[in-house]
C-alpha positions in Angstrom: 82.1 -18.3 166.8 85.8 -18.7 165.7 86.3 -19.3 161.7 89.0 -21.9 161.8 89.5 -25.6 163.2 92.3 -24.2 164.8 90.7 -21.6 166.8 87.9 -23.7 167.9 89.5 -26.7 169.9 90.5 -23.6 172.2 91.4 -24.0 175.9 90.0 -27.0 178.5 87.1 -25.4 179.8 86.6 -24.7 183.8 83.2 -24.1 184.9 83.8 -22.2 188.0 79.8 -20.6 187.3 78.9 -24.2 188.9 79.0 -22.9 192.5 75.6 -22.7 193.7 74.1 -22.3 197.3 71.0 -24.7 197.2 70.9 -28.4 196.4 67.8 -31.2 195.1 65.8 -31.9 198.3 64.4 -36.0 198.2 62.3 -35.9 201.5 62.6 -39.4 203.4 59.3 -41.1 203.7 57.5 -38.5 201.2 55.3 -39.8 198.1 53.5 -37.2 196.9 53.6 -33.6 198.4 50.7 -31.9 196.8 50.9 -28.5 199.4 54.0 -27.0 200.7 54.8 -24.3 203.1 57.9 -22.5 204.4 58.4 -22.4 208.4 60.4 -20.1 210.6 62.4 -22.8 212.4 61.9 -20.8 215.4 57.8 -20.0 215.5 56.2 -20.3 219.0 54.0 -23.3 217.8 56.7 -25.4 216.6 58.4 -25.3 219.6 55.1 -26.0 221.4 54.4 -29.4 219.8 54.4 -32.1 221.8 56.8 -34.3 220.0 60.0 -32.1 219.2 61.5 -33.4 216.2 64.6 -34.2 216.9 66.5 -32.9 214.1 64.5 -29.6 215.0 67.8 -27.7 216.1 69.7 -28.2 213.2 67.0 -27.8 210.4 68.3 -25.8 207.7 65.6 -24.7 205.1 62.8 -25.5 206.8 59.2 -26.9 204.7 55.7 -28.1 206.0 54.5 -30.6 203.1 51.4 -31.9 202.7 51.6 -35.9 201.7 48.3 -36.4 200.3 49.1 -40.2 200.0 49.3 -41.4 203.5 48.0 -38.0 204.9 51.0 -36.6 206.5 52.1 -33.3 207.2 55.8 -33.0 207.1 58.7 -31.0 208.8 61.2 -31.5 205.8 64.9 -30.4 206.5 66.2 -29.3 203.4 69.9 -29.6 204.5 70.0 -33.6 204.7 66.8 -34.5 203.6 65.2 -35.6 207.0 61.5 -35.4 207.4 59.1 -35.2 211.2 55.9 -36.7 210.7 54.0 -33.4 212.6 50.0 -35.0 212.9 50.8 -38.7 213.6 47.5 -39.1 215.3 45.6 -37.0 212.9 46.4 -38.0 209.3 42.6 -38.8 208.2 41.5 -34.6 207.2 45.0 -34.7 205.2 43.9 -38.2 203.1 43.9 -36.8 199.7 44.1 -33.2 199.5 45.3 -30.6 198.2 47.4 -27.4 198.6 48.8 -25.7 201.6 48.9 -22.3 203.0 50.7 -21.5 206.4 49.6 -17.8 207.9 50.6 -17.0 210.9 49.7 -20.3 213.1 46.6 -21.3 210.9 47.4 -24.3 208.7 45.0 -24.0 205.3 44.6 -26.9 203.0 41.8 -27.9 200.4 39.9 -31.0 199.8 37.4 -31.8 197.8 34.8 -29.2 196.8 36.0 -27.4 200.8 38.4 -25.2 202.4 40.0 -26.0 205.5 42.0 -24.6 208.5 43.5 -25.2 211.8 45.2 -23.5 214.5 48.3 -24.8 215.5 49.9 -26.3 217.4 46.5 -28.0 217.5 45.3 -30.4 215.2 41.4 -29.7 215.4 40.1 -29.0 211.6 37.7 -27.1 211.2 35.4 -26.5 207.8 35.8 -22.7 206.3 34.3 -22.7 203.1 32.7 -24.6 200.1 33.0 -24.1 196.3 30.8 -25.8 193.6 33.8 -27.6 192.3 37.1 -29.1 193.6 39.5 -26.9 194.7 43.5 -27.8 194.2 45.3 -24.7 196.0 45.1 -22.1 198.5 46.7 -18.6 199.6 45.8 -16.6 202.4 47.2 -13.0 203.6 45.5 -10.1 205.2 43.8 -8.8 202.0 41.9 -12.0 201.4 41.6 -16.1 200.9 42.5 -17.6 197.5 41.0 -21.1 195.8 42.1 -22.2 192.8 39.2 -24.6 190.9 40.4 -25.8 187.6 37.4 -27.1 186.8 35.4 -23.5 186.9 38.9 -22.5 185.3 39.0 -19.5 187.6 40.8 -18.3 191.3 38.5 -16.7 193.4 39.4 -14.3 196.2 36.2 -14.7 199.2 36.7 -12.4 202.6 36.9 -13.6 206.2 33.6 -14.2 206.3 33.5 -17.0 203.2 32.1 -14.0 201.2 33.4 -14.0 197.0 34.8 -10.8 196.6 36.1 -11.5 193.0 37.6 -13.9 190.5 40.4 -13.9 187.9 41.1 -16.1 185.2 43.5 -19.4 185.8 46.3 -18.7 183.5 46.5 -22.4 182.7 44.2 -25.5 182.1 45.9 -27.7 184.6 45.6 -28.4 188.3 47.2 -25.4 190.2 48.8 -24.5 193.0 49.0 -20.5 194.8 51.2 -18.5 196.6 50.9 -14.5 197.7 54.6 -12.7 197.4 55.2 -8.6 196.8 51.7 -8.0 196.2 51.7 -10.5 193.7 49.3 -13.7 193.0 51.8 -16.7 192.1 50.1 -19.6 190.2 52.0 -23.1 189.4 50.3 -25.7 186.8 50.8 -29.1 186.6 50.0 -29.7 183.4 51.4 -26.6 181.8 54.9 -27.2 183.7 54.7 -23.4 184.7 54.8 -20.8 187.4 53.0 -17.6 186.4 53.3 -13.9 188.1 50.0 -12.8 188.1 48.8 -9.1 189.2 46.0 -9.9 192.0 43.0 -7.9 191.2 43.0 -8.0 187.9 44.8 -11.6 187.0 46.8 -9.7 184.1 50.4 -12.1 183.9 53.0 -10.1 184.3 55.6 -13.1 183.7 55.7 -16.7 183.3 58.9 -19.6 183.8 59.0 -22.8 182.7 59.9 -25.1 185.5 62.8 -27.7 184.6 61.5 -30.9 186.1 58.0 -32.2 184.7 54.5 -31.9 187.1 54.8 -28.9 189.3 52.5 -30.1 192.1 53.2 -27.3 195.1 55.8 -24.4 195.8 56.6 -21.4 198.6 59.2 -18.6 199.3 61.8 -19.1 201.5 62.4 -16.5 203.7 65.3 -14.8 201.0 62.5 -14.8 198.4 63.6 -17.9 196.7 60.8 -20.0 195.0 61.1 -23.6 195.9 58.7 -26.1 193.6 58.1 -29.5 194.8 56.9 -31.8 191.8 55.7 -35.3 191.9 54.6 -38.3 189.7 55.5 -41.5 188.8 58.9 -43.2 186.7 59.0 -46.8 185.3 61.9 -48.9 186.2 62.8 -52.4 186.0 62.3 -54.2 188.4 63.8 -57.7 189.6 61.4 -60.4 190.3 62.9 -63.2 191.6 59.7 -65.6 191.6 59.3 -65.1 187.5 62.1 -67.6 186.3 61.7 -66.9 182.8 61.6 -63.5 183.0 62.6 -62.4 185.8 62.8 -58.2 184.6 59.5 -56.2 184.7 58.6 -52.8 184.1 57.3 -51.5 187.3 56.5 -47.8 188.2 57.7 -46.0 191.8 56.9 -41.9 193.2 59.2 -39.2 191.8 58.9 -36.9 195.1 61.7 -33.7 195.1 61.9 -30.4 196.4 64.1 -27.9 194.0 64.6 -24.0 193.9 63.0 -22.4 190.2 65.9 -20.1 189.3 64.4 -17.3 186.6 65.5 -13.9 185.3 62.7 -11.9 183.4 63.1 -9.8 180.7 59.9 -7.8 180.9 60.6 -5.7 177.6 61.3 -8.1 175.6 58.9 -10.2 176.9 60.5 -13.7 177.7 62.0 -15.0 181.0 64.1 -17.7 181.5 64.8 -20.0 184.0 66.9 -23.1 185.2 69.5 -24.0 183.4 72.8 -26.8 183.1 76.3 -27.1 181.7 75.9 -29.8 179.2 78.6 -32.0 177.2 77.0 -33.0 173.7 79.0 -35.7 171.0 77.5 -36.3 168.0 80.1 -38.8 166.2 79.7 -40.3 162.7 80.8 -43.6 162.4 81.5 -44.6 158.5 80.0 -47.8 157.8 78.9 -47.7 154.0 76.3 -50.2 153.1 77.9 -50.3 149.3 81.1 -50.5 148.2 81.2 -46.9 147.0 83.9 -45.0 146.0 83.6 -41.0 145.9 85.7 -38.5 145.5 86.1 -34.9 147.0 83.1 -36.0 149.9 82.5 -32.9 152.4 80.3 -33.8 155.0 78.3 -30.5 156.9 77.3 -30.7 160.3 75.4 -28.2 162.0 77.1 -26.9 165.3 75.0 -25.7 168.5 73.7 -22.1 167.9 74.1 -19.1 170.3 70.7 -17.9 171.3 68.8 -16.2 174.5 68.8 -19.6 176.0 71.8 -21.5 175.0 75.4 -20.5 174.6 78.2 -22.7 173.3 81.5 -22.8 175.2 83.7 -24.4 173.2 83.6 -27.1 170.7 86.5 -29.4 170.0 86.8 -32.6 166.7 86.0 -35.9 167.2 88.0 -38.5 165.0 89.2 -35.9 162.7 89.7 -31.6 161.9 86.8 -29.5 160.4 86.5 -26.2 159.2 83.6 -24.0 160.0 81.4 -22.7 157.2 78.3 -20.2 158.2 75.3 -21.0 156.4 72.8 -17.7 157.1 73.0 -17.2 160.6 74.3 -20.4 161.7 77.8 -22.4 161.7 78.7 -25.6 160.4 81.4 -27.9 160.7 82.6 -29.4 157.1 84.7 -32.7 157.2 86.5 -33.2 154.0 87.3 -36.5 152.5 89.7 -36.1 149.4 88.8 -39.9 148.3 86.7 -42.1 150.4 86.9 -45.8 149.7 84.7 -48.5 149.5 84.1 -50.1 153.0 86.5 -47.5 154.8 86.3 -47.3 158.1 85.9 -43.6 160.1 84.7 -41.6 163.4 84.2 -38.5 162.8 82.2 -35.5 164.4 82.2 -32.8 167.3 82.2 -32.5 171.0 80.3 -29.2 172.1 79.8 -27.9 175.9 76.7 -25.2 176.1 74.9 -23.7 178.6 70.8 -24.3 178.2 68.3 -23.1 180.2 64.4 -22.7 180.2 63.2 -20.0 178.5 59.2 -18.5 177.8 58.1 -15.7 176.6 54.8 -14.1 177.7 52.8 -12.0 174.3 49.6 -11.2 173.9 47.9 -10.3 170.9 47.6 -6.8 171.5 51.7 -6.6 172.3 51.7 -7.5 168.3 52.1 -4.3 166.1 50.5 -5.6 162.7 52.0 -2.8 161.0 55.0 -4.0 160.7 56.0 -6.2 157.3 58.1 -8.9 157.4 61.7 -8.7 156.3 61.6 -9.4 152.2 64.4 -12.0 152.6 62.4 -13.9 155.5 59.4 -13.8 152.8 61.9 -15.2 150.2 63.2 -18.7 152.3 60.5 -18.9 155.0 57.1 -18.4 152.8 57.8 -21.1 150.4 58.3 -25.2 149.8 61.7 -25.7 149.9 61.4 -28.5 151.6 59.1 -31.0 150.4 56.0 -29.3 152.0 53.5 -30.2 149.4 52.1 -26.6 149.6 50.5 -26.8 145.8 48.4 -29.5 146.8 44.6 -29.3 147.4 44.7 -30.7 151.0 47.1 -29.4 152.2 46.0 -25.5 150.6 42.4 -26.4 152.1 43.7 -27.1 155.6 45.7 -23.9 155.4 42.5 -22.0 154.9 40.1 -23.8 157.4 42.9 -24.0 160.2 42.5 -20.0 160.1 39.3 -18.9 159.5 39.2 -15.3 159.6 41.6 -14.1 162.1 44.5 -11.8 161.1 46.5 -11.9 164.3 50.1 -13.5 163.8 50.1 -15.2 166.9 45.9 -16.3 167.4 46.7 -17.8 163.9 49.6 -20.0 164.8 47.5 -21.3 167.9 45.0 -21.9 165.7 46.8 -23.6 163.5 48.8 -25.8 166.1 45.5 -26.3 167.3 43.9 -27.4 163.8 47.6 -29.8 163.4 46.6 -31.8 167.3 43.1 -31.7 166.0 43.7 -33.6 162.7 46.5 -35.8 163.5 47.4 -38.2 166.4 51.5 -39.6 167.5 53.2 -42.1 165.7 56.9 -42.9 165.3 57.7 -44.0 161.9 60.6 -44.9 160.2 60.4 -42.0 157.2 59.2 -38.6 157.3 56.2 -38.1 154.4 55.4 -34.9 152.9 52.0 -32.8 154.6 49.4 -34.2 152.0 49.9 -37.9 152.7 50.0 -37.2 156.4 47.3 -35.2 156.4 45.1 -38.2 154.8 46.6 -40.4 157.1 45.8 -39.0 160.6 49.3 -40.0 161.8 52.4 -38.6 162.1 55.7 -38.5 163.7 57.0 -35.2 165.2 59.2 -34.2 162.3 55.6 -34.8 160.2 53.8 -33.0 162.6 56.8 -30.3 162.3 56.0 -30.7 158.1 52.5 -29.9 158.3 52.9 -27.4 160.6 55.3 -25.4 158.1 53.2 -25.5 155.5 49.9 -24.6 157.2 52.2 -21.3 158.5 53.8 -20.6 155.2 50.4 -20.9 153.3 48.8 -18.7 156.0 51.8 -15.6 155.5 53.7 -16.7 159.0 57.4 -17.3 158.4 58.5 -20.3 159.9 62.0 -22.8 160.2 63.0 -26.0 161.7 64.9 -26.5 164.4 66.9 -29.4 165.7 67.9 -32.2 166.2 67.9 -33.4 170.0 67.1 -33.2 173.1 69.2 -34.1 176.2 67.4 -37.1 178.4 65.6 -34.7 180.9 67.5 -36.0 184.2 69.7 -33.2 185.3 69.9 -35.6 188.8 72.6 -37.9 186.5 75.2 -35.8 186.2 78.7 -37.2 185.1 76.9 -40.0 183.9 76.4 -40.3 179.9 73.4 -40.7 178.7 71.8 -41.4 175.1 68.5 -39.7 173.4 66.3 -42.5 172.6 65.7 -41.0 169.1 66.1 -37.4 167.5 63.7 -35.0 167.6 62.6 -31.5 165.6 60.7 -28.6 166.9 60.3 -25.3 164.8 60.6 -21.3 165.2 58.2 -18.4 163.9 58.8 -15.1 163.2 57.1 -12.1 164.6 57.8 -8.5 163.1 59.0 -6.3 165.5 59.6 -9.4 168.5 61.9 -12.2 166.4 61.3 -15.4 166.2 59.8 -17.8 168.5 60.1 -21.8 169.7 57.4 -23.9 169.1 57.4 -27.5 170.0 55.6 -29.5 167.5 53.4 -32.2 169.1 54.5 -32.6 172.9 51.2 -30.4 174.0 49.0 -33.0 172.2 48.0 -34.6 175.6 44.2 -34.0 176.0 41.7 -35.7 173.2 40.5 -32.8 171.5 41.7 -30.1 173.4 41.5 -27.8 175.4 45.6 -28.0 175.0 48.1 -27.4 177.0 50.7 -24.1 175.7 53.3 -25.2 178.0 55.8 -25.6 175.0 54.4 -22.6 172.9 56.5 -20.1 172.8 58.9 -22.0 174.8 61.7 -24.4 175.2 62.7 -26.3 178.2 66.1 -26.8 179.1 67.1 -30.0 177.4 66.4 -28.6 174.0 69.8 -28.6 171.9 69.5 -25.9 169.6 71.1 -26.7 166.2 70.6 -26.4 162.2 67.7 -23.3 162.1 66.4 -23.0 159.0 69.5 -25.1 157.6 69.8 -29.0 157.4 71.6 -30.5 160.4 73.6 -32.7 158.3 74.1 -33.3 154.6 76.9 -34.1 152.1 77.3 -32.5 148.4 76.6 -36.1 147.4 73.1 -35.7 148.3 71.6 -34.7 145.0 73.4 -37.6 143.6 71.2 -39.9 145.3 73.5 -41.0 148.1 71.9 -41.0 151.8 73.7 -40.4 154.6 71.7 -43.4 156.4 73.9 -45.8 153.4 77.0 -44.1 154.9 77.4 -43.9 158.3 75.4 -44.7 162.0 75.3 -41.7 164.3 76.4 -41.9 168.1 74.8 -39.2 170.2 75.4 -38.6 173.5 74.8 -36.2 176.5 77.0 -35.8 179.6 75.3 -33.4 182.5 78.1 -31.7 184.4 75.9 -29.3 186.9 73.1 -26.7 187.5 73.8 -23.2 186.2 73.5 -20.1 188.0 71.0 -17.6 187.6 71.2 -16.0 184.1 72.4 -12.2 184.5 69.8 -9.8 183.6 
């Protein structure tokens, strides 16, 4: 990162890396595609249907999708978005299932507590097999037939014959979806917003990607090897109602229904992978609008810049309103804006405009991958082990929740799933207008996500696990707007925690909190999806040396924060 204001406007920044071979399939007609396949345009049966589609010669990437909704099976074109309703007479067996699995010319699907199949081009169904519990996804090679049943929480492998020949563990705690590639047992979770890499016989995970939209509800290889992931769900909007006079705008909800490739580069050894990823504009402008008629002298005002990490990289970074200087505060640069005598009721904008590359990124550790040898470095101990921040880590509560979050185990990372556990446990979402320290949070059972971040800290610090904020936004999650800007509706904090021997790891701090009492989702452990701005680690994202003389920055200024999607990155080089 360059040291002076002078080097960092730099040059206008070209983004030739936005050239990209695949688009953001929206399948006319579709609502909710809960099984998809991938079809050799060409294959005998196709051609022997008795209704041709007649887009059929022209179909580019070429899907069968189940739409559990109105029971169709679907020939999508992924080049213009066209879909062929294939069973128009035979939509009843499809009503509300699940999953999809084409092998050879027999169509599997799930339903229910069964497993189905039919032999194209006809349409007869035919009952295969039945599990104890509802089954959400099938795969199907010569080795054997897969079912995945969340509620038993395991995939089992039966033979020809309906025969169990084995099980393996679901990776996740959602509903899931399967595919068989290169010898290799592909899962996707809804819940968990994750495809895993799973060795076969013995379910070990090899790998795991966050996907970049939310509610991963079916996916395939395309005959290249690329992973397509179709997701689903539901989006409120306003809607216009004509016959309400007084108010005539409601909140109404419509189906999200997309089709879009999951882009992903492991890094096996140092066991993360990441995956999608955008070129993103981000302006975070002060605007000076003092409350008080103050008059100070010799103000500098520090704002964090966007870090470099293994997910995010900062372009180039240009003033807003004024010049900074860059100052490095441990590992991280900020910009310092310098007011020689600011006067009462002065008017200013001030701040950066930063483009970065983000992507997904997850890493995949086990406790045994931990070598609890190794000591953690004496300066971490010295800033991360202790309440410099108002973490109320002398007080009885909050000392007492350390110890019972914890137990017994020794095991860096058990303990901070135990402890994340122990926070979603204890305390339930609520936005609030200040952040309180741990102890009165913890009495209260509420919390906003920069509490939730607080007591989080201090459980980890109490318990010997280095830990730092990290913040301060997130980009609104619709990489579909592009060119458009867009505003965060508030800001947001996560944190990192330190391994010996691995570095430190994301953690978000309440966004997995979606089941009552567990068992909880570790989507976001370990993880950060793609609209995560990293910023301020360890430091704070914005502060003036007039801050220990009692002046807020909430008396001076109002932030303006906004986001400007420009386009989908390419894979990240290994």
């Amino acid at each position: 990162m360059p040291e002076t204001a002078a080097e960092v406007y730099g040059e206008p920044l070209t983004s030739p890396l936005l050239d990209h071979e695949w688009r953001t399939i929206y399948p006319l007609g579709a609502y909710q595609i809960h099984g998809l396949a991938w079809v050799d345009p060409q294959a005998l049966w196709l051609r022997q249907l008795p209704r041709l589609p007649f887009c059929q010669a022209t179909l580019g990437a070429s899907f069968l999708a189940l739409d559990r909704v109105r029971g169709f099976i679907l020939l999508i074109n992924g080049e213009n978005d066209h879909s062929e309703i294939l069973n128009p007479y035979d939509l009843e067996p499809f009503l509300d299932a699940d999953g999809l699995c084409l092998h050879r010319e027999t169509l599997w699907f799930c339903r229910d507590t069964w497993l189905y199949r039919c032999h194209l081009p006809d349409w007869q169904v035919e009952k295969v097999l039945e599990c104890r519990y509802p089954i959400y996804g099938v795969a199907v090679d010569d080795t054997g037939i897969y079912v995945a049943c969340q509620k038993s929480g395991y995939i089992h492998c039966f033979d020809e014959t309906g025969r169990e020949q084995y099980r393996v563990s679901a990776p996740g705690i959602g509903f899931e979806n399967l595919a068989l590639r290169d010898g290799y047992l592909w899962v996707s979770d809804r819940l968990e917003q994750s495809i895993y890499c799973l060795d076969r016989q013995s379910g070990r995970i090899e790998w795991v990607a966050l996907t970049p939209f939310a509610q991963p509800t079916a996916f395939t290889f395309d005959a290249a090897g690329r992973l397509w992931v179709a997701y689903g769900g539901e989006e409120p909007y306003l809607r216009d109602n004509p016959n309400n006079r007084e108010a005539p705008l409601e909140i109404d909800h419509r189906d999200i229904c997309l089709i879009h490739p999951l882009l992903y580069q492991t890094h096996r050894e140092q066991h993360y992978t990441v995956s999608n990823g955008y070129l993103i504009e981000m302006a975070y402008v002060e605007e000076m609008s003092a409350l008080d008629a103050l008059h100070l002298d010799n103000l500098e005002w520090r704002i964090a810049l966007p870090a470099n990490s293994l997910r995010q990289k900062l372009l180039r970074v240009e003033p807003v309103g004024m010049p900074f200087r860059v100052e490095t505060a441990g590992d991280q640069q900020v910009a310092v804006f310098e007011f020689p005598e600011l006067r009462p009721y002065e008017a200013r904008l001030f701040g950066w405009r930063a483009w970065l590359e983000v992507r997904g990124i997850k890493y995949h550790l086990t406790p045994a991958d931990i070598d609890e040898t190794l000591p953690l470095p004496p300066e971490f101990a010295a800033q991360y082990l202790v309440d410099n921040d108002e973490l109320a880590m002398d007080q009885p509560i909050v000392q007492e929740a350390a110890r019972e979050a914890v137990g017994t185990e020794t095991n860096i990372l058990r303990k901070m799933l135990k402890i994340r556990n122990y926070v979603y446990d204890r305390l339930s979402y609520a936005m609030r207008p200040t952040i309180e320290t741990p102890d009165l949070v913890l009495k209260r059972g509420t919390g906003s996500c920069g509490e939730y971040v607080g007591v989080l800290l201090a459980l980890a610090r109490l318990n010997g696990i280095a830990c730092r904020t990290v913040g301060r936004y997130k980009c609104p999650p619709h990489p579909q707007k592009r060119g458009i800007p867009l505003q965060p509706t508030y800001n947001h904090v996560w944190l990192e925690f330190y391994v010996p021997g691995v570095g430190w790891l994301p953690m978000e701090s309440n966004p997995d909190d979606v089941v009552e009492r567990g068992p909880y989702p570790t989507r976001f452990f370990m993880a950060l999806p793609w609209y995560h701005v990293e910023a301020g680690k360890g430091i704070r994202f914005e502060t003036t040396n007039y801050r220990d003389r009692g002046v807020r920055l909430g008396d001076l200024a109002l932030n303006h924060v906004r986001f400007t999607i420009h386009g989908e990155l390419p894979p990240s080089p290994a």
